[in-house]
Residue, then its C-alpha position, 0 to 999 in steps of 0.5 A: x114645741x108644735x110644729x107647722x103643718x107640712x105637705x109631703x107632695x112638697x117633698x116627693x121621695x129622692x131618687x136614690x144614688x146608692x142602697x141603703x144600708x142596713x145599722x144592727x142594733x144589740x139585743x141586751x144580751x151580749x155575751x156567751x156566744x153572742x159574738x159568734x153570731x155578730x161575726x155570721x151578721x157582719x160577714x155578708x157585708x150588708x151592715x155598715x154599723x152596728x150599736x151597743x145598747x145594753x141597758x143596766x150594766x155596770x160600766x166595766x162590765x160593758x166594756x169588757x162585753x163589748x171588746x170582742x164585739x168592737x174587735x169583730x166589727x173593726x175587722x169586718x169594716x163596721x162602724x162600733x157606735x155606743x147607745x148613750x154614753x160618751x164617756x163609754x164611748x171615749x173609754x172603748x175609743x169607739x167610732x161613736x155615740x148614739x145620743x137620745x134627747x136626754x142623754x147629752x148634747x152633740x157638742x159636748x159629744x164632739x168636743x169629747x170625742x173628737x172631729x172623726x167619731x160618729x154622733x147621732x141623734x134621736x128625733x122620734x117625729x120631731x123635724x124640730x129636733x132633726x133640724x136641731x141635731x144636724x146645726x149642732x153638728x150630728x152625722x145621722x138623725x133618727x126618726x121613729x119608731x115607725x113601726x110597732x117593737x119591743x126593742x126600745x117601745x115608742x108611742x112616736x109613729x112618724x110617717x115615711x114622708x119625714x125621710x122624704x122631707x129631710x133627704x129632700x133638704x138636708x144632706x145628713x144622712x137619717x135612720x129609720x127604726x123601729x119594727x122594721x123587717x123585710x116584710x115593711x122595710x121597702x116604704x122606709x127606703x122608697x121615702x129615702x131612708x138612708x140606713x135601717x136600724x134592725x134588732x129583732x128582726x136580725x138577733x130573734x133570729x137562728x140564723x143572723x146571716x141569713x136574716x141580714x140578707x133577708x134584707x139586700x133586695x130592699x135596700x135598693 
């Protein structure tokens, strides 16, 4: 669907009332000592969420390499969202589901899941699908890849100004994704970006504490 032409002067950046915060995202390899490392990336108390996306592996195997991970986030206070899959979701009884446009649809996630879990939403670049998502019911929309990655490749290049517009109208929390370093991050958040999803810039890292700290100046 096309969709009309809008002026970011319309919709300036909000001003913010709170940081931002920062939303890990797995690589795919999550087992010998990954879960050491997510511990070191938690125990900063920068990041608020983190998201399980492992991609072909049988399901009971998932389950069994994301329970100490879900243990370890738990302790730290950190919301355990599952990439995809409602039923792994409902299986792990996680904090929630993160969905693609073609992996199911927010009401059968809820109606799954329960009232409290977490349901996001990816929209690429799409204010179509973010307005979509947040009347079905979604607790976050997510917008890129802004920038170029290797993490999950996208041809969609939003510009900030879509942070702007939907912050400016909507009280649904967005993500930004895609690429994003504290190099880069700073425009993400200036539009009103609410949470960063990082994955290399935090796991191709030696040390994961320290790259999550990397980024505590720029999130405000």
């Amino acid at each position: 669907m096309e969709e009309a032409e809008f002026n970011p002067i319309d919709f300036p950046p909000r001003e913010r009332t709170q940081p931002a915060k920062l939303y890990l995202i797995s690589p795919q390899e999550v087992g010998g000592c990954f879960p050491d490392r997510l511990r070191a990336a938690v125990e900063p108390g920068i990041a608020a969420a983190f998201q399980l996306l492992v991609k072909n592996v049988d399901e009971h195997e998932l389950a069994r390499l994301a329970a100490p991970l879900q243990r370890i986030c738990a302790d730290a206070g950190v919301t355990f969202i599952v990439n995809d899959s409602m039923a792994l979701a409902k299986r792990l009884g996680a904090d929630g589901v993160h969905l693609g446009q073609s992996d199911g649809d927010i009401r059968d996630a809820r109606a799954l899941l329960g009232p409290s879990a977490q349901i996001g939403k990816t929209c690429h670049d799409s204010r179509h699908f973010a307005m979509e998502a947040g009347e079905a019911g979604a607790d976050y929309v997510a917008f890129g890849a802004f920038y170029p990655t290797t993490t999950k490749p996208s041809h969609y290049r939003p510009d900030p100004s879509i942070l702007s517009w939907w912050s400016a109208l909507f009280e649904v929390p967005c993500v930004a994704i895609g690429g994003i370093t504290p190099d880069n991050a700073k425009p993400l958040v200036e539009a009103g970006a609410d949470f960063l999803a990082v994955c290399q810039a935090v796991w191709s890292k030696d040390d994961p504490a320290a790259a999550v700290q990397a980024f505590a100046e720029v999130l405000g």
